[in-house]
N, C-alpha and C positions, 0 to 999 in steps of 0.2 A: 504494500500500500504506500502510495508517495504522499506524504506529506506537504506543508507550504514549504516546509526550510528547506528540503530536497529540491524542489520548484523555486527555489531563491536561489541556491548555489549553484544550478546551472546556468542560472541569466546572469549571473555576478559578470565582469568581464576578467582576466586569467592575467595574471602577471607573472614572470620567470623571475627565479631565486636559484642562487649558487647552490649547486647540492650539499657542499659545506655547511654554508648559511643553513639551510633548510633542516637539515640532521642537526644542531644545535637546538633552531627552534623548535623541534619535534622534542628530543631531551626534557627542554626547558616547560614545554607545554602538559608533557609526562608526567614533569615534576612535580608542577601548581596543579596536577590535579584536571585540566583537560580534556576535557572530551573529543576531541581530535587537534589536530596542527594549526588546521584549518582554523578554525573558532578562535584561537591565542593570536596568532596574527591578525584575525580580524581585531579583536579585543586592542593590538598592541597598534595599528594604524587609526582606529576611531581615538582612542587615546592619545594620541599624537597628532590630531586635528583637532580635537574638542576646543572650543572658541569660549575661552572665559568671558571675553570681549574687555574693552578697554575701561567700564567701571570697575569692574570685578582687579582687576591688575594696579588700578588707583588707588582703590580701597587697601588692597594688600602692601603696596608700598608706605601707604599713610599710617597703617597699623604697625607696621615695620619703625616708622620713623617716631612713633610715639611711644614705644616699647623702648628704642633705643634712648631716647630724651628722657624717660622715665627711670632706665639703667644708668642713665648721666648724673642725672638729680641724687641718686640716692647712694651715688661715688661707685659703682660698682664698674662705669668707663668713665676715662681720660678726656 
């Protein structure tokens, strides 16, 4: 019986990986648990595009800077 996610990974479009590369991230996919190579790589390029967008990255720096001004204040930095 085919499923949708059978009928999603054939329409994916195919990208070439070093067979090196690719036996690493078969291991590594193994390792975390995995349910195929397939899936970890998808998992590891959606992850490496996901768009915080430029509030989210403002925010993080601003929280950054008043962490570090707060560690200033209380002599714990130069």
């Amino acid at each position: 019986m085919k499923t949708t996610d059978d009928e999603d990974l054939r329409s994916m479009p195919k990208i070439e990986i070093a067979p090196g590369l690719y036996q690493k991230l078969q291991v590594k996919a193994k390792d975390l648990g995995f349910v195929s190579t397939q899936e970890f790589i998808v998992r590891l390029l959606d992850e490496s595009v996901r768009d915080d967008g430029p509030d989210q990255i403002d925010s993080s720096k601003n929280a950054e800077e008043a962490v570090r001004k707060r560690l200033q204040g209380l002599g714990y930095l130069g």
